[in-house]
C-alpha beads as a LAMMPS data file, in Angstrom:
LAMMPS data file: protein, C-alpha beads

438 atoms
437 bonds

1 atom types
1 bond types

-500.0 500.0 xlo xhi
-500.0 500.0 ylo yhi
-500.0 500.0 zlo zhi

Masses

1 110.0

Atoms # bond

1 1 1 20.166 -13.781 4.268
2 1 1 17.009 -11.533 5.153
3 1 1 14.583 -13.921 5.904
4 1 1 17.271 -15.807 8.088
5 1 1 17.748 -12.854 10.225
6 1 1 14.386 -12.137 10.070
7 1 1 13.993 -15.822 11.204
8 1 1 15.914 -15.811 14.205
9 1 1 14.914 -14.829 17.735
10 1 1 16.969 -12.373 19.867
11 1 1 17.232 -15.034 22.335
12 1 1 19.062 -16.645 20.109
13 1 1 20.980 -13.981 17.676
14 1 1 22.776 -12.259 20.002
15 1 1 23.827 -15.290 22.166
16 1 1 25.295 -16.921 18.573
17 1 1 27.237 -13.570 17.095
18 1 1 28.618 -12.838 21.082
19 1 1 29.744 -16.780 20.756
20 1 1 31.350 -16.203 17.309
21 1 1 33.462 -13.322 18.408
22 1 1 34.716 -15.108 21.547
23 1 1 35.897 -17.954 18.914
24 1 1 37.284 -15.446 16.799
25 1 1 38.832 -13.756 19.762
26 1 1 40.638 -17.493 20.512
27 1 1 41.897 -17.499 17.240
28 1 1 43.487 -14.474 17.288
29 1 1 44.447 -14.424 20.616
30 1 1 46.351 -18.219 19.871
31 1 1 47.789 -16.291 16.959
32 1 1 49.550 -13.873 18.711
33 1 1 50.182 -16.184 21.252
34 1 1 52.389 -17.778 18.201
35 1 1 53.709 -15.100 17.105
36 1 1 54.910 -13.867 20.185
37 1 1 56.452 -16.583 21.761
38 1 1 57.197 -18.765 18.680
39 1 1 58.431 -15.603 16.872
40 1 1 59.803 -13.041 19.056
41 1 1 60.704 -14.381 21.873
42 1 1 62.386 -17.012 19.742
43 1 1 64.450 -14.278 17.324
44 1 1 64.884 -12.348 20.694
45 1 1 66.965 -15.283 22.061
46 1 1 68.346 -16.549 18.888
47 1 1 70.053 -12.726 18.550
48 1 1 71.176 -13.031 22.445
49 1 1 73.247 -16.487 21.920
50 1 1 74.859 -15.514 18.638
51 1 1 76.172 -12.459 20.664
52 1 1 77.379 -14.819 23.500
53 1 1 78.549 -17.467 21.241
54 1 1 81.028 -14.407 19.978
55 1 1 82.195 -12.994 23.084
56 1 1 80.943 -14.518 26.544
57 1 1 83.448 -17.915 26.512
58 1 1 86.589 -15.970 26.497
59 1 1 85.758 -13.867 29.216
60 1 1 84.395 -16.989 31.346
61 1 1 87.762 -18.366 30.285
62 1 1 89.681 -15.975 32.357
63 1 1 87.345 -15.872 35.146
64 1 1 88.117 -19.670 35.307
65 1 1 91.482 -19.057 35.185
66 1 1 91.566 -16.280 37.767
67 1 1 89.487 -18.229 40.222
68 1 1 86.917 -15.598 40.387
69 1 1 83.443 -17.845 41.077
70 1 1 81.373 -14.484 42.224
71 1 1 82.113 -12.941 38.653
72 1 1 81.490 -15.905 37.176
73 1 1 77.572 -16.266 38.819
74 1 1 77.290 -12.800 38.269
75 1 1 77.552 -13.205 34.363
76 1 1 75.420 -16.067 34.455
77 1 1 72.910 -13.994 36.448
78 1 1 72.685 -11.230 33.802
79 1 1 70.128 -13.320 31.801
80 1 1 67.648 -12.484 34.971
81 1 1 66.509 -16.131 34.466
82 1 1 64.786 -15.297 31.007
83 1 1 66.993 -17.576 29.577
84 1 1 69.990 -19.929 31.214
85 1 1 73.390 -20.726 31.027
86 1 1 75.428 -23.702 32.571
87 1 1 78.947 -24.369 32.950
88 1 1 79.850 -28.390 33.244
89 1 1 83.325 -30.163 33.490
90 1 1 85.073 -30.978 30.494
91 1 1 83.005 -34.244 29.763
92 1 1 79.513 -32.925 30.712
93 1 1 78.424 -35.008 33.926
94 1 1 79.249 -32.373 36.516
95 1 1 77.239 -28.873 37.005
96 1 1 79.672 -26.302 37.706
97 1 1 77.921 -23.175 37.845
98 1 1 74.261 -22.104 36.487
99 1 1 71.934 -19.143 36.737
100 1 1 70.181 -19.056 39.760
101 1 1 67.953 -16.312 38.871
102 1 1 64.152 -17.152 38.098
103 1 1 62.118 -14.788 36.408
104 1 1 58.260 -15.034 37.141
105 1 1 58.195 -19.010 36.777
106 1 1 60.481 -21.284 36.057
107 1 1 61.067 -22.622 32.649
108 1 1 64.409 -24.158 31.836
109 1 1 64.862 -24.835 35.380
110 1 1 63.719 -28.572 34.870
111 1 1 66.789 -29.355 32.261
112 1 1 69.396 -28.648 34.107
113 1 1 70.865 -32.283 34.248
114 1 1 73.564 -33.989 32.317
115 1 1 71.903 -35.755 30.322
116 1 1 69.313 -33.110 29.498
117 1 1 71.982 -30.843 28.622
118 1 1 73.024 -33.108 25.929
119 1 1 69.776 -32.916 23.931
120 1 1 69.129 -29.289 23.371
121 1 1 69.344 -27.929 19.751
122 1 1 71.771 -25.285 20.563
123 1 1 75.427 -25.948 20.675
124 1 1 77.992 -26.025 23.528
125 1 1 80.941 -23.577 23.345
126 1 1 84.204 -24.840 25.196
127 1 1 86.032 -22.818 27.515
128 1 1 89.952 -23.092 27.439
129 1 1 92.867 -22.569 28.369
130 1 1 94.567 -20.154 27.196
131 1 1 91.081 -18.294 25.710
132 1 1 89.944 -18.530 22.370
133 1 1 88.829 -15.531 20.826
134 1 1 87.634 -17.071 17.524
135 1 1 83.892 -18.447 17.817
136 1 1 82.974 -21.807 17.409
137 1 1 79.347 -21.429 16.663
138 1 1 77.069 -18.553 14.960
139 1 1 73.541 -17.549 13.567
140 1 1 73.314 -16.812 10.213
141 1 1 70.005 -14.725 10.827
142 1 1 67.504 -14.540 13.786
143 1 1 65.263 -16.579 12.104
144 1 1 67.874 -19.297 11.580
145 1 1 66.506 -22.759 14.017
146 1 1 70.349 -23.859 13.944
147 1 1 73.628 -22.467 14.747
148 1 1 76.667 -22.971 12.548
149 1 1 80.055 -24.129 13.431
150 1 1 82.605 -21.612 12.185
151 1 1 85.626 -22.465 14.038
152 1 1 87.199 -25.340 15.766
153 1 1 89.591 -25.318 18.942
154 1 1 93.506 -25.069 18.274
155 1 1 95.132 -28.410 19.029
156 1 1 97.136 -27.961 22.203
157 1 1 94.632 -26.080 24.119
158 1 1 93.092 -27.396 27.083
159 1 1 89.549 -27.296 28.054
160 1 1 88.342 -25.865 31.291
161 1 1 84.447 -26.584 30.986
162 1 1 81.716 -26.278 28.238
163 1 1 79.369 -23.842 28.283
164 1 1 75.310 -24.540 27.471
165 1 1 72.629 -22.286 26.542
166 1 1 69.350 -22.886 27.535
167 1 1 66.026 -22.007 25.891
168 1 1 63.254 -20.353 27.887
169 1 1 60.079 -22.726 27.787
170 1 1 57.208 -20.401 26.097
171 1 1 53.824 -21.261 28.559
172 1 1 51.098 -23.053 27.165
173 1 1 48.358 -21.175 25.370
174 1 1 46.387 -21.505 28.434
175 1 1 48.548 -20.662 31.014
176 1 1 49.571 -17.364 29.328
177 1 1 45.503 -16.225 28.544
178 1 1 44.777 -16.825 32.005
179 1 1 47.750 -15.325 33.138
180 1 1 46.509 -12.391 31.061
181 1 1 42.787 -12.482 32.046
182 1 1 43.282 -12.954 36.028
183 1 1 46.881 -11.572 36.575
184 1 1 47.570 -8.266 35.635
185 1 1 44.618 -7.495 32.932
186 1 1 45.668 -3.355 32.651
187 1 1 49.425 -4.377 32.629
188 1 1 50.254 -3.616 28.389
189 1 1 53.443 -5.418 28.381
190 1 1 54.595 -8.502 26.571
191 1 1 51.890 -10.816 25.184
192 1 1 49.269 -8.848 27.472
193 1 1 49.631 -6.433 25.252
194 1 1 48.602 -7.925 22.462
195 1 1 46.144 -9.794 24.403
196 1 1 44.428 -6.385 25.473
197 1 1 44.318 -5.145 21.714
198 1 1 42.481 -7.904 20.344
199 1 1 40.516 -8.519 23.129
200 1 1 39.281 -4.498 22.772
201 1 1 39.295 -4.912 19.047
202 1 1 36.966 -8.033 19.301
203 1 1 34.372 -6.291 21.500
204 1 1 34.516 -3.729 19.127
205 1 1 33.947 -5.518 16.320
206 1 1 31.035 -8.151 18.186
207 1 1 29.332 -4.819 19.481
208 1 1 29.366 -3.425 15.551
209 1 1 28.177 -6.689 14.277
210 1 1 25.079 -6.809 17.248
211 1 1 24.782 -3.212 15.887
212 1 1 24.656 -3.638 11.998
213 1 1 22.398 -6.702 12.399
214 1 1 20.386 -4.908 14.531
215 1 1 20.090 -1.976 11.911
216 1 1 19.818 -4.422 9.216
217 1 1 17.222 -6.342 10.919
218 1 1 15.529 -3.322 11.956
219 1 1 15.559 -2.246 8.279
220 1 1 14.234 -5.158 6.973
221 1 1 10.741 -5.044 9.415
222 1 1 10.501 -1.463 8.313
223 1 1 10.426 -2.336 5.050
224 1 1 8.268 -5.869 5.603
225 1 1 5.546 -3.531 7.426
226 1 1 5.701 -0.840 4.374
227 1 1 5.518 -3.704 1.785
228 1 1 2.302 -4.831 3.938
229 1 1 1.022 -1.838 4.098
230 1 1 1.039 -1.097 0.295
231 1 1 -0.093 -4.779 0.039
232 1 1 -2.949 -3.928 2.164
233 1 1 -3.583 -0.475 0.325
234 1 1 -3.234 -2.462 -3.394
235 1 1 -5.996 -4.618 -2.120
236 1 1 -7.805 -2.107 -0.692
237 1 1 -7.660 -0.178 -4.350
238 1 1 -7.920 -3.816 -6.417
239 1 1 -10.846 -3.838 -4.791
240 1 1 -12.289 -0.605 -4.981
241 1 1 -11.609 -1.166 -8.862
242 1 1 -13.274 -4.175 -8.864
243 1 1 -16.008 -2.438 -7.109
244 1 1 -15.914 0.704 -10.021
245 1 1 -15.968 -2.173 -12.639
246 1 1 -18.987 -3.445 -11.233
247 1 1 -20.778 -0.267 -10.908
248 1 1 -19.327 0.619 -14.353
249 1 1 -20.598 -2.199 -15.927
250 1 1 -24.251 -1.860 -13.926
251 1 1 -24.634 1.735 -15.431
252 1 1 -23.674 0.660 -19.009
253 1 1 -26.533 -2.230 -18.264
254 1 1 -28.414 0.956 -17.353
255 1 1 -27.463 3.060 -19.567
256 1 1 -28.849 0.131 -22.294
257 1 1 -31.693 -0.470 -19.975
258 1 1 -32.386 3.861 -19.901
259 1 1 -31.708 4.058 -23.827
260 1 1 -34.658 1.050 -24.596
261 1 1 -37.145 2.864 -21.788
262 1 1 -36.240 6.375 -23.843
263 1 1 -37.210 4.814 -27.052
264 1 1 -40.542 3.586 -25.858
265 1 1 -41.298 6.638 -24.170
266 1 1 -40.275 8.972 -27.213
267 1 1 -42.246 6.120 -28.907
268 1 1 -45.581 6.708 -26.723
269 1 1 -44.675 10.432 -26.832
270 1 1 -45.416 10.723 -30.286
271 1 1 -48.005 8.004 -29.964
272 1 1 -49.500 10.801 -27.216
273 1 1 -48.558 13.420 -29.197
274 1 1 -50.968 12.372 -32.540
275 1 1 -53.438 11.400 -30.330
276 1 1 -53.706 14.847 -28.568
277 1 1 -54.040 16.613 -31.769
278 1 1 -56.863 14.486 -33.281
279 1 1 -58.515 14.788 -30.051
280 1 1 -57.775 18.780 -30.228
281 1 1 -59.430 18.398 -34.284
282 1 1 -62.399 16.659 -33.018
283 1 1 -62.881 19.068 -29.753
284 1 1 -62.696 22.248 -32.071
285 1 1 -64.734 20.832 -34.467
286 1 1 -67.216 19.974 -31.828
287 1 1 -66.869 22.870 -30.400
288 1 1 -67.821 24.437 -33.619
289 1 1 -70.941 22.496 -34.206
290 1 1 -71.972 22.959 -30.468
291 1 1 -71.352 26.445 -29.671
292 1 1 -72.287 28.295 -32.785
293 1 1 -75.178 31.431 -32.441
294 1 1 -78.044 31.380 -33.190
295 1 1 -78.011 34.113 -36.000
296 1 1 -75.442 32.394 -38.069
297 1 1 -72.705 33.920 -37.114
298 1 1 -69.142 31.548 -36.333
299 1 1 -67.324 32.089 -33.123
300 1 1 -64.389 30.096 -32.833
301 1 1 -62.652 28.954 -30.275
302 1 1 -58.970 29.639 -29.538
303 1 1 -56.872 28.171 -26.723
304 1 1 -53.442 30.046 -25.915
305 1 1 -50.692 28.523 -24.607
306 1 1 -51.252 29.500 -20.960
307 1 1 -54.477 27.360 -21.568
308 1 1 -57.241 30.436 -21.476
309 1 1 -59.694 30.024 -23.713
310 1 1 -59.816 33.015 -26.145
311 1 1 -57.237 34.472 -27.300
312 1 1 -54.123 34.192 -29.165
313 1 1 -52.243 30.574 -29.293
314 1 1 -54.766 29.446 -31.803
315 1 1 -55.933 30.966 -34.862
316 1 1 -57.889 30.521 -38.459
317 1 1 -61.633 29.442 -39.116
318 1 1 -60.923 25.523 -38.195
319 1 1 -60.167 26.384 -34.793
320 1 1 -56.963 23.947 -35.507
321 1 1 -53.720 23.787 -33.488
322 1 1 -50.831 24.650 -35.453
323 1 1 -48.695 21.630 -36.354
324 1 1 -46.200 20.550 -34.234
325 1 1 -42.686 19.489 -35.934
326 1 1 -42.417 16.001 -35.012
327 1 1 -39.316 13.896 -34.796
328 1 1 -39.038 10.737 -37.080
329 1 1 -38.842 7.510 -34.826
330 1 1 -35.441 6.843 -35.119
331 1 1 -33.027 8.661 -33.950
332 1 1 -29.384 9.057 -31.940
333 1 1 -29.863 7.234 -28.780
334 1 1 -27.934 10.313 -26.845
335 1 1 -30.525 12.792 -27.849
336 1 1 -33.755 11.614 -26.688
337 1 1 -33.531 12.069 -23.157
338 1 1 -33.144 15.580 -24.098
339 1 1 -35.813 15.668 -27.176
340 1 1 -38.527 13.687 -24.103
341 1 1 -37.458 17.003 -21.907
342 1 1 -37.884 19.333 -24.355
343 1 1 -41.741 17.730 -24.817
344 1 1 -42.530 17.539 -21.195
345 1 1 -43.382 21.106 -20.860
346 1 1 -45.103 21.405 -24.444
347 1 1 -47.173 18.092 -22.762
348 1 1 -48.049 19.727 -19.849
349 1 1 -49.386 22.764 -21.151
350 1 1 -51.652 20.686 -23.068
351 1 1 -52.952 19.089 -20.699
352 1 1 -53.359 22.253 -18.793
353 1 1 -55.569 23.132 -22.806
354 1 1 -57.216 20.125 -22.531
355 1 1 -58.461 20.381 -18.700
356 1 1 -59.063 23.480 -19.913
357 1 1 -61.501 23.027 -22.823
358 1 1 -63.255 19.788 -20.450
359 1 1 -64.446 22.412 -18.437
360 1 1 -65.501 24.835 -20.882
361 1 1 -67.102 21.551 -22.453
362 1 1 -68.951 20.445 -18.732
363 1 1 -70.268 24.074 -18.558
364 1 1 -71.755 24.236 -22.339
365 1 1 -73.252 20.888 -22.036
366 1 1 -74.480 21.929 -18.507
367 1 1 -76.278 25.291 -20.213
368 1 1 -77.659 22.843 -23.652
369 1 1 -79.014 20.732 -20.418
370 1 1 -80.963 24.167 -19.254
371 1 1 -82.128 24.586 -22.550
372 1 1 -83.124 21.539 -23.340
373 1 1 -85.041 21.071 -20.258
374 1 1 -86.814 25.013 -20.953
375 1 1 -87.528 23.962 -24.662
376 1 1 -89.060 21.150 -23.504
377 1 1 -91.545 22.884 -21.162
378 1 1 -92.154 25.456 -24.046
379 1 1 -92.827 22.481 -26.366
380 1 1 -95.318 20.756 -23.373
381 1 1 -96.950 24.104 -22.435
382 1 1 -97.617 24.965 -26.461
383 1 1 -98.765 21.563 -27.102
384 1 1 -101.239 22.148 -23.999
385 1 1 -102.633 25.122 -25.501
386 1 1 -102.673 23.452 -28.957
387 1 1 -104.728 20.612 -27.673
388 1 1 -107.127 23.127 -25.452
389 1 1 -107.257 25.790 -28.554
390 1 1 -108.228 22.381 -30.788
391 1 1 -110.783 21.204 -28.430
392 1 1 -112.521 24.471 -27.903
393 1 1 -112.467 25.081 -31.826
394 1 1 -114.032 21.940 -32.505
395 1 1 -116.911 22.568 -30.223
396 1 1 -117.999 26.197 -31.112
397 1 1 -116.186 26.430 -34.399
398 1 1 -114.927 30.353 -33.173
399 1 1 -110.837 30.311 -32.065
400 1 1 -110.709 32.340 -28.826
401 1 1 -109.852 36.121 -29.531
402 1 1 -106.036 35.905 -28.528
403 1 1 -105.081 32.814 -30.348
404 1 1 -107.142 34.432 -33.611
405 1 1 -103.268 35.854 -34.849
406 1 1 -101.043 32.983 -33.313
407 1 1 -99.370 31.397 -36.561
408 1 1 -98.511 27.862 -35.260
409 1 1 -94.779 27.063 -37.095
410 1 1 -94.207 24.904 -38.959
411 1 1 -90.854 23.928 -37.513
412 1 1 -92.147 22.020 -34.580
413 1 1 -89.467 20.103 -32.200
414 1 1 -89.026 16.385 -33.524
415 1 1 -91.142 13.550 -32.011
416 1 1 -87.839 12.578 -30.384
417 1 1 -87.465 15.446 -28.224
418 1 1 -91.333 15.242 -26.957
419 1 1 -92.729 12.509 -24.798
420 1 1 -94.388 9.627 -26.393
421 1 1 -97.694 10.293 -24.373
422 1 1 -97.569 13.754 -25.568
423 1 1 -97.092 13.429 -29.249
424 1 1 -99.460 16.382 -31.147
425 1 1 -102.044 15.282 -33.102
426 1 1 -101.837 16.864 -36.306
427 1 1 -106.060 15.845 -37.435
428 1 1 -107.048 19.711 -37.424
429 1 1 -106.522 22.726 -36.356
430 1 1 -105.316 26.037 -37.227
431 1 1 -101.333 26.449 -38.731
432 1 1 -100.540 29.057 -35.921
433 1 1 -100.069 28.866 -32.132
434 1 1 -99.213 31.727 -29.619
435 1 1 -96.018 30.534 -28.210
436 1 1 -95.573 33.198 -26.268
437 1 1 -94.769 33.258 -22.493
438 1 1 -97.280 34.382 -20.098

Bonds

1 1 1 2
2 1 2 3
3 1 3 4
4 1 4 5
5 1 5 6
6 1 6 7
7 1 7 8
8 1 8 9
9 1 9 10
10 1 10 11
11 1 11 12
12 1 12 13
13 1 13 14
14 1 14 15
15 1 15 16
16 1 16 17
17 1 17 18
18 1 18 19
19 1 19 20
20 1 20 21
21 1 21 22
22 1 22 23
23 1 23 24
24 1 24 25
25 1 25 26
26 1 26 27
27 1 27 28
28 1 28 29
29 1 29 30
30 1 30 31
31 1 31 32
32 1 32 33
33 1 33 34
34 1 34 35
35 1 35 36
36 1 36 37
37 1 37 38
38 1 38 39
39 1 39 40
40 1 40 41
41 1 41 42
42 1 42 43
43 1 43 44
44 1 44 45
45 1 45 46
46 1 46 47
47 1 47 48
48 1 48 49
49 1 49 50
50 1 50 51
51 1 51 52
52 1 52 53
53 1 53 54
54 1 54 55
55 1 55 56
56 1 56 57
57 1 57 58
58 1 58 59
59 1 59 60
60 1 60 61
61 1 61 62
62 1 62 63
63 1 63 64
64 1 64 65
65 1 65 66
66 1 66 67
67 1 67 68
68 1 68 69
69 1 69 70
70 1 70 71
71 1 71 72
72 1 72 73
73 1 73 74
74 1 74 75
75 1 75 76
76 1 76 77
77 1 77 78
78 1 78 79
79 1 79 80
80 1 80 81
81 1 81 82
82 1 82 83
83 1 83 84
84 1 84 85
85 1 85 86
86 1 86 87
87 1 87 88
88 1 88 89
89 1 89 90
90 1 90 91
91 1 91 92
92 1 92 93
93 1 93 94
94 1 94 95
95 1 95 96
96 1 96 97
97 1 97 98
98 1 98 99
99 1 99 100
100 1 100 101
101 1 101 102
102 1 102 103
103 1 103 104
104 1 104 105
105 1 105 106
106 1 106 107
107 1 107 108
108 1 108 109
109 1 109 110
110 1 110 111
111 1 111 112
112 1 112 113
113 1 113 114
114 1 114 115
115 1 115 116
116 1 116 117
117 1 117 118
118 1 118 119
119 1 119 120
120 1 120 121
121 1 121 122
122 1 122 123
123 1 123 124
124 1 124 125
125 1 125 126
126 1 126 127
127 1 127 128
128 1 128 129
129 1 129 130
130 1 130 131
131 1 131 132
132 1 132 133
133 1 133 134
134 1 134 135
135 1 135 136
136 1 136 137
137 1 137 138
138 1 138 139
139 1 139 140
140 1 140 141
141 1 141 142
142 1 142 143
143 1 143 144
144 1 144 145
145 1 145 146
146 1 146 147
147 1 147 148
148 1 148 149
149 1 149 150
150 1 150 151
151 1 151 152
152 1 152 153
153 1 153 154
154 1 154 155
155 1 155 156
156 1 156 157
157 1 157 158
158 1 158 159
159 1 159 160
160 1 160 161
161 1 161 162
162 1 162 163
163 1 163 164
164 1 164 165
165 1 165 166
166 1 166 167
167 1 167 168
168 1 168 169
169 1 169 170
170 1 170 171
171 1 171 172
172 1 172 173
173 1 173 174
174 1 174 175
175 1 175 176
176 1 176 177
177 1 177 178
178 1 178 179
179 1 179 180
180 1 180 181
181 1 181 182
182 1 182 183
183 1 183 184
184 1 184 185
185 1 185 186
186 1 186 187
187 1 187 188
188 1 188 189
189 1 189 190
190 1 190 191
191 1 191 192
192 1 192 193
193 1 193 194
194 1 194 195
195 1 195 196
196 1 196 197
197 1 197 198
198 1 198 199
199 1 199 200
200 1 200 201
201 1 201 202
202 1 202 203
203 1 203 204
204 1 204 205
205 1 205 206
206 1 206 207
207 1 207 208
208 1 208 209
209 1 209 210
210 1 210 211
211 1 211 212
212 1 212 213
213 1 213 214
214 1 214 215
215 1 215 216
216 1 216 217
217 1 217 218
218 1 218 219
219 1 219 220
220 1 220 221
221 1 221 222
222 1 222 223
223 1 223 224
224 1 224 225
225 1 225 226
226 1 226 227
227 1 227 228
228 1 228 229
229 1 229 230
230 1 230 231
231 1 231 232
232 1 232 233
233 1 233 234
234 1 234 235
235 1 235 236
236 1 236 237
237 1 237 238
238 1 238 239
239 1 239 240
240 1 240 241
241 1 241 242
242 1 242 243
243 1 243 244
244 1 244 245
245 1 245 246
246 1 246 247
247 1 247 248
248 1 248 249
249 1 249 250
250 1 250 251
251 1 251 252
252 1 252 253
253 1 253 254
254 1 254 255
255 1 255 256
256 1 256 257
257 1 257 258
258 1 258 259
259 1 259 260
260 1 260 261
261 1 261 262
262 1 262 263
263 1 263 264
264 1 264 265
265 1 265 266
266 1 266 267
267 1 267 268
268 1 268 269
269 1 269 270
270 1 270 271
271 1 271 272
272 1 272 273
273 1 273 274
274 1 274 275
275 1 275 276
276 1 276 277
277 1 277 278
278 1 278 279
279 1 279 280
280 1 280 281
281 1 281 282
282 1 282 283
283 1 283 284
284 1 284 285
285 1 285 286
286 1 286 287
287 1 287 288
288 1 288 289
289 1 289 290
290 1 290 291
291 1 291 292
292 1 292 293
293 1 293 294
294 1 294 295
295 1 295 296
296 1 296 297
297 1 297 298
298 1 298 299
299 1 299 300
300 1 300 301
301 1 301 302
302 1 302 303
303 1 303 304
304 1 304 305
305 1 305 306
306 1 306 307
307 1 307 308
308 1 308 309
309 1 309 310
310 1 310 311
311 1 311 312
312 1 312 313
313 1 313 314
314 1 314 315
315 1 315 316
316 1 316 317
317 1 317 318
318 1 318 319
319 1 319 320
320 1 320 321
321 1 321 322
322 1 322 323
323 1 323 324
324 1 324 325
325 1 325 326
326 1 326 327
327 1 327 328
328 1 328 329
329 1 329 330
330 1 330 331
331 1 331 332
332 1 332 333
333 1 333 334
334 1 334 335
335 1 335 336
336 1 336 337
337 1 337 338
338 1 338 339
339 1 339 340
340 1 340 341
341 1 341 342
342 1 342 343
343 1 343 344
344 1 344 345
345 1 345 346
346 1 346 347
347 1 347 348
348 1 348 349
349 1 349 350
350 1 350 351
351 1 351 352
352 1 352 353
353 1 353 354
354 1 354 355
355 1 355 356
356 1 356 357
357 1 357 358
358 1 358 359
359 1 359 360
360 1 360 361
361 1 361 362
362 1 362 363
363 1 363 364
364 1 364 365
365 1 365 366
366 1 366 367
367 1 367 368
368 1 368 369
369 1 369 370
370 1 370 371
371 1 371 372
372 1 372 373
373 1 373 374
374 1 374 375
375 1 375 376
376 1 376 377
377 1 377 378
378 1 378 379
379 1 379 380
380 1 380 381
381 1 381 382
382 1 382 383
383 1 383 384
384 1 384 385
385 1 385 386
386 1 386 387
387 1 387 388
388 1 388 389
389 1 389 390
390 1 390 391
391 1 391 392
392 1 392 393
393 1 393 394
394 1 394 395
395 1 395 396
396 1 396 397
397 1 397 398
398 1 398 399
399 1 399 400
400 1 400 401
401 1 401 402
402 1 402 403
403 1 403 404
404 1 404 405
405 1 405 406
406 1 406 407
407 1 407 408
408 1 408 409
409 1 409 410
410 1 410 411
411 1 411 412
412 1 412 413
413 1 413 414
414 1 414 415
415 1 415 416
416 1 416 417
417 1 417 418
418 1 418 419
419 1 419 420
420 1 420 421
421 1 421 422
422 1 422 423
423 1 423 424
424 1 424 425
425 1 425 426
426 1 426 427
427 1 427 428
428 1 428 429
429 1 429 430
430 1 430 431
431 1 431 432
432 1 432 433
433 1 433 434
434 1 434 435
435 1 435 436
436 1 436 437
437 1 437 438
């Protein structure tokens, strides 16, 4: 029902419900129209000529008899032409008198001939002489279609006229709704009455009809664009979850991805990690063999942990780092993210040692470079004098008076460390040299 009101246009709703309540107005309207004339009107006049049948032919019966004709048309008048009566001869053929009144439009008028007279359904009473007071005809109810006979006329009596009744025509459904629409539409009496009832209760009910479809129809849209819009927002949301499942299932990849890169790293970490202390072994045991004094003494070398050489950090003879607790290669996949942060500073301060110690390194090796180059030019300048002292020995046989106490030692620097050119000959000459500067 919904989607057929939804369906229809305005242009072509309200034209169809104003249509139905004109054909219900009809309806009821021909109804009443029943009712009324079929009904009432009908009881109404059934009532009147069961009251005439009892007491109006007696009293025409002496108006006959007295010869009064202007009584007579009065009584026939007192219907006001809603309804007629006729008085004939005693065999019918000849009018006598009738009611002359008309009341709005004639009705009965048109059977008001003999042989008209003779087919309506409602009896003749006789008028006679001398009057009969008994009736000859009654109504059992209002309702009743036929009258009775309950009496018959006393033999002897003689019979002035007969006496008909005459329905009133009810107007034809049209006649009486146009009658009501174009003559008289504010007059409330008779059928207009009920004519102006129905026609006000139809307009009511067609105008609360156009209203409740209107509501309903209303209603409905309403409720159409609400269902759209939480259609639109449930796709909107399906696919922002579709959307979060996505990105939920790219960080798990991620998070898989993160968890294998964390194991390598905490992998070359400790990788790094051995590496750095055999390179801090070897560097403090070069550093050992390197940098010791010349009177025997040890000096080792410490490196802190705000990477300054001396001090305390490191400690003992070895000149060794002191061992760093290292985690076994396997371990919870949730905890090395934080174990690799934990080891970034410890790493950095090492290398912060390390750069450390390389220049300490660079400025040693740049002093043994000093020395090196001054032993050498001790070595050249002795082994000048050695081969000028030799030379000058060998010709006179007499060492010159300043070289007489120079004791040449016997630890001389290794052929290595001298020029090949300049290698000493050791042929002759005396065991000590004055190596002192001059």
């Amino acid at each position: 029902m919904d989607k057929f009101l939804l369906s229809l246009k305005n242009r072509v709703l309200v034209p169809s419900i104003c249509l139905t309540g004109m054909c219900l107005w009809l309806v009821i309207c021909h109804v009443h129209y029943h009712s009324y004339w079929m009904g009432t009107i009908y009881r109404v006049q059934t009532t009147d000529f069961n009251l005439l049948h009892h007491t109006l032919p007696p009293v025409l019966s002496d108006m006959i008899l007295a010869d009064r004709d202007d009584l007579i048309q009065r009584t026939l008048d007192c219907s006001f032409g809603l309804f007629g009566m006729v008085i004939t001869d005693p065999s019918g053929e000849n009018v006598l008198y009738k009611t002359e009144k008309v009341y709005r439009r004639e009705s009965w008028q048109k059977r008001v001939q003999p042989e008209s007279l003779l087919k309506e359904s409602e009896p003749y009473d006789l008028l006679t002489d001398p009057p009969q007071l008994e009736p000859l005809f009654a109504h059992k109810s209002p309702r009743s279609t036929q009258a009775v006979q309950v009496g018959t006329t006393k033999r002897g009596v003689k019979v002035l006229g007969r006496l008909y009744y005459l329905r009133s025509a009810p107007p034809s459904f049209a006649e009486d709704l146009s009658n009501f629409l174009l003559n008289g539409f504010w007059e409330l009496s008779g059928s207009k009455r009920g004519y102006c009832y129905i026609t006000c209760s139809c307009i009511g009910f067609t105008l609360a009809i156009l209203l409740l479809v209107y509501l309903r129809r209303r209603g409905i849209e309403l409720k159409q664009k609400e269902l759209e819009h939480m259609q639109r927002e449930l796709d909107i949301r399906k696919k922002a979850l579709e959307s979060l499942g996505s990105e939920l299932a790219t960080q798990k990849a991620r998070k898989v991805w993160l968890e294998r890169e964390a194991d390598q790293a905490y992998k070359r970490a400790i990788g790094l990690k051995q590496s750095l202390e055999r390179l801090k072994e070897s560097l403090g045991g070069a550093m050992q063999d390197n940098f010791a004094p010349a009177d025997g003494s040890q000096t080792v070398v410490s490196t802190g942990a705000n990477g300054v050489t001396g001090g305390s950090g490191i400690s003992g003879t070895n000149g060794r780092i002191s061992q760093i607790k290292i985690r076994p290669p396997v371990a919870p996949p949730g905890s090395i993210l934080e174990e690799i942060e934990s080891l970034l500073p410890a790493l950095s301060e090492n290398a912060k040692n390390l750069r450390s110690q390389a220049d300490v390194l660079q400025d040693y090796c740049s002093a043994l470079e000093d020395r090196q180059v001054e032993m050498r030019k001790i070595v050249e300048n002795a082994f000048s004098r050695t081969t000028a002292i030799t030379g000058a020995t060998n010709s006179s046989g007499v060492a010159p008076p300043g070289l007489a106490s120079t004791h040449v030692s016997p630890a001389a620097p290794a052929p290595s460390t001298l020029p090949a050119s300049k290698a000493p000959v050791q042929e002759t000459g005396p065991d000590f040299i004055d190596m002192s500067p001059r």
